[in-house]
N, C-alpha and C positions, 0 to 999 in steps of 0.2 A: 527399562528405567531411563528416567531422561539423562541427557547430562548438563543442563541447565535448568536450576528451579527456582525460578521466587515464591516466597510461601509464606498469604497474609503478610504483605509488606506495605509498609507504611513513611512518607516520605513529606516532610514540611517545609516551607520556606516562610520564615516568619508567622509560628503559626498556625498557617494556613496549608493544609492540607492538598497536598499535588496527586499521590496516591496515598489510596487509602484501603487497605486490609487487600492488597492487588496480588495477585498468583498468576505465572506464567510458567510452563514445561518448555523445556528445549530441547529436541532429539539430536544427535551428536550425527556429524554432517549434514545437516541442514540452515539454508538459507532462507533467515523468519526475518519478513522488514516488520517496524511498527510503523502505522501510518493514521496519521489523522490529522487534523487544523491544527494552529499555533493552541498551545496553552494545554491542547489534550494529554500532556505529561508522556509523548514518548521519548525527548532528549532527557526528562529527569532519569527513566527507565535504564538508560543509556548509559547515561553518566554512575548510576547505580551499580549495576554491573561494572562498570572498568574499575567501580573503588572509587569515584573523586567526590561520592557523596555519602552519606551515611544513614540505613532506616533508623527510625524511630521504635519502630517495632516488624515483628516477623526474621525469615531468616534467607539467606541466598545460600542454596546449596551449588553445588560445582563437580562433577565427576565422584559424587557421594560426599564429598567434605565441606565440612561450615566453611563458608567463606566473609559471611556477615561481618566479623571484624578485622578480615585479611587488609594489611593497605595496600594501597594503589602499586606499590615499586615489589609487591610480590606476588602480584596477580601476575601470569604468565600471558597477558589479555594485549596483543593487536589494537591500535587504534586509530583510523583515520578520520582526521577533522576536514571542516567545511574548507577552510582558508589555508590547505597545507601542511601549514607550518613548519618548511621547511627552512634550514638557515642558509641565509643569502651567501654568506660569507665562505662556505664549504662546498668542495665540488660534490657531483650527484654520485659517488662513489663515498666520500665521506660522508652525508647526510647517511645512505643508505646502514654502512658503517657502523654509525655512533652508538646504538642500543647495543652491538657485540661488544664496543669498546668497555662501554661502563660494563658486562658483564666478566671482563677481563679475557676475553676470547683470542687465543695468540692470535697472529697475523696470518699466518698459514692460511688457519680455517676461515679467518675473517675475506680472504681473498677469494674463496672459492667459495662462500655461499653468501656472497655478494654477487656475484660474477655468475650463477647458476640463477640467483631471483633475478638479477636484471634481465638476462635472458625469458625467462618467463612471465614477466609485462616489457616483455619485447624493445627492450633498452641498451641492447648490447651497442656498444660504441660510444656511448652518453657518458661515459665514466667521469673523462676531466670536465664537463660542463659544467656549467653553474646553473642554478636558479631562474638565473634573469635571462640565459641565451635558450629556454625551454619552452613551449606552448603551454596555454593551460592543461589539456591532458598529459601533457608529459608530466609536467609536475606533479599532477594527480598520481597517474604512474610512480613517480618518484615517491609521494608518500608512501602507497601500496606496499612498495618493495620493503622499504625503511620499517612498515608492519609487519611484513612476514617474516622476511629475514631472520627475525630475532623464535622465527617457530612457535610463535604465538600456539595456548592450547584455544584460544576464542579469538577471532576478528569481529572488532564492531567499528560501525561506519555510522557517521554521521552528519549528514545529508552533503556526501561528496562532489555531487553534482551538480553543485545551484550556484557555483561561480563559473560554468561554462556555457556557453552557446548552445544551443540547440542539438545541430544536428553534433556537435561534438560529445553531447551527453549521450545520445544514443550509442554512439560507438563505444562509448567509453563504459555503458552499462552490462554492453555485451560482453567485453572484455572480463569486467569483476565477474560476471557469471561465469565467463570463461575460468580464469584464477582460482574463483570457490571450488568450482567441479571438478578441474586439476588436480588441485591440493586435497580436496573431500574435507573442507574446515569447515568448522563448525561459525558462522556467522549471523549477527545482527545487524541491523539495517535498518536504518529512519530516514526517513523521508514523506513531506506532506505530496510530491507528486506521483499521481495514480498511476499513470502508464509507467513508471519507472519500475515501482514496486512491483506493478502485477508481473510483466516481463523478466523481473530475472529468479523470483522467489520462489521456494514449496510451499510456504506458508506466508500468510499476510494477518496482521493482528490490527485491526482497526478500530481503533482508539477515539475515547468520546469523556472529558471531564478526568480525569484519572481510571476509565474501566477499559477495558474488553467489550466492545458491544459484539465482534466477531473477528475468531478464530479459523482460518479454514485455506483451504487453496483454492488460489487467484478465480480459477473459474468457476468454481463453485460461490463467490463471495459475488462473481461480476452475473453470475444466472440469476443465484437465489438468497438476497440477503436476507437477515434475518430483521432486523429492523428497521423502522422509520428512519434513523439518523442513517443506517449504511446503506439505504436506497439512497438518499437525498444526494448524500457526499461519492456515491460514486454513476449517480446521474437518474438514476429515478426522478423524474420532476412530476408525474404526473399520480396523482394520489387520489380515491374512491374510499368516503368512510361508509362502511357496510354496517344495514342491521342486523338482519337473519343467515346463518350460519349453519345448512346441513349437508349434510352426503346423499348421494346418491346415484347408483349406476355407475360406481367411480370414480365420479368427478364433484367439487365442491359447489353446490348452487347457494349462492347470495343476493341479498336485495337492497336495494338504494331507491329510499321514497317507492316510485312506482315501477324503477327500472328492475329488470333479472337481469344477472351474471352469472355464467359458468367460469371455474376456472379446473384446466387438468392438476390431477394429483400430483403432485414432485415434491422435489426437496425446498421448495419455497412453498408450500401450500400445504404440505402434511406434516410435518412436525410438530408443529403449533397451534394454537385456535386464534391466532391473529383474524383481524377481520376488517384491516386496511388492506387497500389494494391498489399495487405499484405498479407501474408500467413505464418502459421508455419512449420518449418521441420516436423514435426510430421505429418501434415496435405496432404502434398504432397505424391507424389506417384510417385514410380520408376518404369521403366519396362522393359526388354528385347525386348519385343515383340511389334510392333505397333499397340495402340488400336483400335476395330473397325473402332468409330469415330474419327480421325484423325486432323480433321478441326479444332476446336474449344479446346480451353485450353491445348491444347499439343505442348512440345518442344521439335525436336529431340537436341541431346547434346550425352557428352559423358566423363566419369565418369574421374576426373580430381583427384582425394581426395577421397582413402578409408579407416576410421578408425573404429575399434570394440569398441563400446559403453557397451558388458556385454550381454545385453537383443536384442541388436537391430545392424543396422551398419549407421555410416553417413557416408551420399559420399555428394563431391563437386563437380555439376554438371558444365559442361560447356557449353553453349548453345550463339548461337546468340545474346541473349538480357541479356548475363552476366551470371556470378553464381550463381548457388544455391545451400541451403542443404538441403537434405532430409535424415530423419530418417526412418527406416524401418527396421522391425526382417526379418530374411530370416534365413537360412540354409545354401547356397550357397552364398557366396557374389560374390559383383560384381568386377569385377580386372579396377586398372589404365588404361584409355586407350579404356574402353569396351564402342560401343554404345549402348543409352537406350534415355526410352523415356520420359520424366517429365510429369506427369498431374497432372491439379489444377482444385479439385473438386468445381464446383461453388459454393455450399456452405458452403465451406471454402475461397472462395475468399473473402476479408474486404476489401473495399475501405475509404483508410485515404486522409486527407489534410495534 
């Protein structure tokens, strides 16, 4: 049984429809980000769950209880925002503090599971500081603590990491991974960037309009997506709309105008009768030379777009059935104008709806 449900929920602003008739399960210690472009409705999701908005229709259940009209101040719900929010005015021991105080938590306790979180986002000695003498990850840290502290039965996060630097964000994602797996809380997670989500989550829910286009873990979303929108959005650029659609010998054979495709059976090509087909530039393969086998998965074209990536070159093919890109390290590149030959290894072929 999960222990987070939304079920047929429905949510408006003015109106206008953010989710609509929307269901999501949550299994109790797991880390689910939502992830998709601006507008895809996972801050509304978000904000749903902590209490600070209200469905229209549907219900939120919670460790089996309606929580649908629970408010916000009796949700037992963790929360970290984008900008903090921490008060300038209070050192990082009272920030941390404050949710015990309003819970009327004696001083004792308040002492020692202050002093045990800051230890665990590794802040021991930060106590009398303020606000303003902290880096941005500390501060983040500081929210963190200010979250858990108060024994949240849900942490949710909302996109904590887009008022730092770079390489600060990355240590700083490991760390929340760190903290979830510690603690084994049960947490959500928004965020529109990719590598952030895939790297710390079990689950990834990739969001499109107010849906679910896909549910699933990191690798399996980043091998075999299920549609057109979560190829696109997590880099599929290069797209085959296929006629004919059969089996055989194992493997799926498709056709394009005069061209044949194979692609092998997996979990991006057998579930569905999709019958676009995805591929990464990385995935493709450039070549001078005409392969052997000619017949199947090969495009003559001829290099339209060459630019030096550092490590590799992208060219923009130009072939019959449209452009592609292909990544590839070489030594020699290829020049404007040069013909080559595209192959799409079939186990790299993903067929989306």
């Amino acid at each position: 049984m999960a222990l987070l449900t939304l079920e047929n929920v429905s949510v408006a602003y003015e109106n206008q429809n953010i989710l609509d008739n929307f269901s999501l399960n949550i299994e109790k210690g797991q880390l689910i980000s939502l992830l998709g472009p601006s507008g895809c409705g996972k801050t509304t999701t978000l904000r749903l769950i902590a209490g600070f908005l209200e469905a229209k229709a549907g219900r939120f259940l919670f460790d089996g209880k309606d929580y649908t009209r629970v408010p916000v101040n009796k949700r037992n719900f963790g929360f970290v925002f984008q900008s903090y929010a921490l008060f300038p005015h209070l050192s990082v021991f009272d920030n941390v503090a404050f949710g015990l105080r309003l819970r009327k938590v004696n001083q004792a306790e308040i002492d020692q599971r202050v002093r045990h979180i800051l230890d665990v986002v590794s802040l021991n000695g930060f106590e009398k500081r303020f606000p303003k003498e902290l880096s941005g990850g500390q501060r983040q840290r500081v929210a963190i603590a200010r979250a858990l502290v108060i024994q949240p039965d849900l942490l949710l996060f909302d996109e904590p990491l887009s008022n730092l630097d770079a390489n600060l964000r990355v240590n700083m994602r490991v760390e929340i991974r760190r903290i979830q797996q510690e603690l084994g809380i049960t947490t959500v997670y928004v965020s529109h960037d990719q590598e952030e989500c895939f790297s710390i989550s079990d689950q990834v829910a990739i969001m499109n309009k107010g849906i679910i286009e896909q549910l699933d873990d990191p690798a399996t979303i980043f091998k075999y997506p299920r549609t057109e929108f979560v190829a696109r959005f997590i880099g599929f650029n290069n797209f085959i709309d296929f006629g004919e659609r059969t089996e055989q010998d194992g493997e799926i054979h498709l056709t394009a105008g005069s061209h044949m495709f194979r692609a092998a059976k997996n979990p991006g090509t057998a579930n569905h009768s999709g019958k676009k087909g995805a591929i990464r530039p990385d995935d493709l393969v450039v070549s001078a030379e005409e392969p052997a086998d000619s017949v199947r998965n090969v495009l003559k074209g001829k290099v339209k777009v060459s630019t030096f990536l550092g490590r590799s070159y992208q060219y923009v093919v130009e072939t019959d059935l449209g452009d592609f890109t292909v990544n590839q390290e070489m030594d020699s590149p290829y020049k404007a104008g040069q013909p080559v030959y595209l192959m799409f290894p079939k186990e790299k072929l993903v067929l989306v709806d």
